[in-house]
N, C-alpha and C positions, 0 to 999 in steps of 0.2 A: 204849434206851441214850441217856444226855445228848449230843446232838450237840454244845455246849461242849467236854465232855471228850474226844469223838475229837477234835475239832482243835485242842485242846492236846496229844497224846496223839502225836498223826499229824505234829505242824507241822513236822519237817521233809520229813515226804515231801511236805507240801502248798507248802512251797517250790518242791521240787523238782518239784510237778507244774506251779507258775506258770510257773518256769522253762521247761517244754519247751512251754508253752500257748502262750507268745511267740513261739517260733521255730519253729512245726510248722502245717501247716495243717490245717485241718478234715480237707480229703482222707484226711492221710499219720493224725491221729489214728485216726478211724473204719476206716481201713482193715482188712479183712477181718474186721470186728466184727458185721455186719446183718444176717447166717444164724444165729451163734452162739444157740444154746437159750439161755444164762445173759441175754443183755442182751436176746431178747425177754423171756426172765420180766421182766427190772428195768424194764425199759420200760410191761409190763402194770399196776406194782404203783407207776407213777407218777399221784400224784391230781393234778388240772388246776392248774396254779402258773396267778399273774395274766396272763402272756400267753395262755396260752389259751383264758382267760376275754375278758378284751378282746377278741381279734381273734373267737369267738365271736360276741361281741355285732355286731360290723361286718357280721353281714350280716342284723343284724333290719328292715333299712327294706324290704328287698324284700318282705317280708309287705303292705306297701301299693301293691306294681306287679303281683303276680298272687299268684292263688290258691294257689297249690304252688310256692314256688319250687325250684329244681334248682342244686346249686351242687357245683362241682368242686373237689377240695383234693387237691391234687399235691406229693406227693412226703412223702409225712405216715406211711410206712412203717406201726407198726401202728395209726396212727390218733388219735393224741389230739388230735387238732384238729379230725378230721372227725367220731370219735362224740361227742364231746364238744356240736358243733354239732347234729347230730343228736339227741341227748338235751334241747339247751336247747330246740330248737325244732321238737319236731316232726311241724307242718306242713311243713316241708322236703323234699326228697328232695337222702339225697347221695353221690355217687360221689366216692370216693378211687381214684387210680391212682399205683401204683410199680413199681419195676422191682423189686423184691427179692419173690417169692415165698412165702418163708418168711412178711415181715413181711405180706404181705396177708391169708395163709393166718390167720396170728395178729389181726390185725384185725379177718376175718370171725366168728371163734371169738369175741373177748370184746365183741363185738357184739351175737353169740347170745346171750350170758350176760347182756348189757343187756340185750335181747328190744327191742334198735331195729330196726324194721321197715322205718325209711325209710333204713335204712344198707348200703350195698355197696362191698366193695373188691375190687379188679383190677387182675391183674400187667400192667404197660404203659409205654412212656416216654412221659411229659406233655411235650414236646418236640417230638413226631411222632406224635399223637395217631392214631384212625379215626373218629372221631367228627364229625356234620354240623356245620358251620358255623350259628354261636348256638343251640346245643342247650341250652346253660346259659345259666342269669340272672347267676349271674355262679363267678370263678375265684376260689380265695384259697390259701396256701401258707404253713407255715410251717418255717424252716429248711432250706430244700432248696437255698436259691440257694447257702449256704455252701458246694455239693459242687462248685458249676457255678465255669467259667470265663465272664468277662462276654461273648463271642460267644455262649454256649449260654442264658446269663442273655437275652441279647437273644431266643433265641429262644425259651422260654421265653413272655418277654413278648409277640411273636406270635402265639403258639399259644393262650396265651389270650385274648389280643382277638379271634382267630378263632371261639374256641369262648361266648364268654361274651354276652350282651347288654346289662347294666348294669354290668361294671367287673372289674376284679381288685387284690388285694391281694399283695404280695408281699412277706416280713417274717423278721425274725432276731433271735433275741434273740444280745447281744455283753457277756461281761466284758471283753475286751481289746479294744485299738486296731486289732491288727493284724488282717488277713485280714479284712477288710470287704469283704462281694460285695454288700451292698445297696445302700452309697454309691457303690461300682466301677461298679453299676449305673445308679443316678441319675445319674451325671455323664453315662454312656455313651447313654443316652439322651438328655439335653437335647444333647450334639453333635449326634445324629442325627436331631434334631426330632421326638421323641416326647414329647409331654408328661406327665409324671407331678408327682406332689405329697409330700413326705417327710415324715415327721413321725419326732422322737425323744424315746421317753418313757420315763425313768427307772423300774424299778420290781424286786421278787425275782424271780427265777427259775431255775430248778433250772442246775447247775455238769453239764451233761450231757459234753462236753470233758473237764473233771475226772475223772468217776465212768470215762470209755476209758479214761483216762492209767493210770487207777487201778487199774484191769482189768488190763491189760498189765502195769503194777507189779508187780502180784499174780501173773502167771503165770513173771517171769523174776527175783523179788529173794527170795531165801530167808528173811531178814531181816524183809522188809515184810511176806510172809504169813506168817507165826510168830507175831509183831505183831498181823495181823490176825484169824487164829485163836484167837489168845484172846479176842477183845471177840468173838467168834461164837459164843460156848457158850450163849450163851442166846436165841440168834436162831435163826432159820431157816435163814441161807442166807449166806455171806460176802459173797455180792453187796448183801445187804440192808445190812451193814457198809461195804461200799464209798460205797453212796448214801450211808449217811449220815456219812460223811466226807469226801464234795461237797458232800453238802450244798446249799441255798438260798441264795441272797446279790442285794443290787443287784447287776443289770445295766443295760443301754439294748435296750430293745425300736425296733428300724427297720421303719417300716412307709412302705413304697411301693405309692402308689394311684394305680392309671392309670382314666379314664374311657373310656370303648369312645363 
């Protein structure tokens, strides 16, 4: 289906999703979405957009400080940041930990189906780890900080300078202004004399915000799914209709790097 045409087609539910995207946060969006069957499928049937390619590549230097590096990526639910790493590079070894069971269980599954060998996921809070101090080369994260409040974000930042020996990344892709935990972040650090370094780089990436709102849309407006049941007779699955009435668009990728 022409992704043009759904958002001609859709434009004012996609007002109305900008609308609630402004004044809702991460939290209250996602809320009770990350066991649901339908958004791990959407989630599995999402190929790598350019931040997960970039931040990927952010940990190719370690291939010249040891042989096998081991790198931890927290909070990555089913994983597209951490198999994705795994697949680009792998010499690697990498552990993914989350608290949602579901999404690990689904991580380790299309893992299998890669046949990445250097890949493992485990239910866990990255927060309050069990893990020895510098057991990894290093920490990287993306999207996770959006769930946290900047006390947890701070700790967070702890837990992996504890666990890591060459650095951590911590990063968010943002369409909107509002509910920025990575800048919340950076500021709440240089108070505390933690040094980190921010970088923000313009580029597409998937409207994942959009595609909940859209979700929920679809489970409470009669209207909107009747709508969207028709552009689904020739697809698979209305959630495949949903994506792609989020759709890809510029956003600003935040990447926050702490040296250990």
């Amino acid at each position: 289906m022409n992704n043009l045409l759904n958002r001609q087609v859709f434009k004012k539910y996609l007002i109305k999703v900008k609308k609630l995207r402004q004044f809702q946060s991460s939290q209250e969006i996602a809320r009770g979405l990350f066991d649901d069957v339908k958004i791990l499928d959407y989630g599995s049937k999402l190929k790598p957009d350019p931040p997960i390619k970039y931040l990927s590549n952010k940990v190719k230097f370690l291939s010249a400080l040891t042989n096998k590096p081991k790198i931890l990526v927290a909070g990555d639910g089913i994983g597209r940041l951490a198999r994705n790493i795994a697949l680009s590079f792998p010499g690697c070894e990498i552990t993914e930990i989350d608290l949602s069971s579901a999404m690990v269980k689904q991580a380790n599954l299309l893992a299998q189906k890669q046949k990445l060998n250097n890949f493992v996921a485990v239910t866990g809070d990255a927060l309050t780890t069990s893990y020895s101090d510098k057991c990894f080369d290093y920490s990287i994260n993306y999207g996770l900080v959006r769930y946290l409040g900047v006390k947890d974000g701070v700790k967070l930042v702890q837990e992996g300078s504890r666990l890591s020996k060459y650095g951590m990344t911590i990063s968010d892709g943002k369409h909107y202004l509002n509910d920025n935990r990575v800048l919340e972040l950076y500021n709440k650090l240089n108070d505390i004399g933690i040094d980190s370094k921010l970088n923000i780089i313009k580029m597409n990436m998937y409207n994942m915000s959009d595609f909940y709102i859209l979700y929920k849309m679809y489970q409470s407006d009669t209207n909107f799914r009747e709508l969207v049941n028709t552009y689904t007779l020739h697809i698979a699955s209305y959630t495949d209709t949903l994506a792609s009435i989020a759709g890809l668009s510029p956003g600003y990728l935040y990447i926050l790097d702490l040296k250990i």
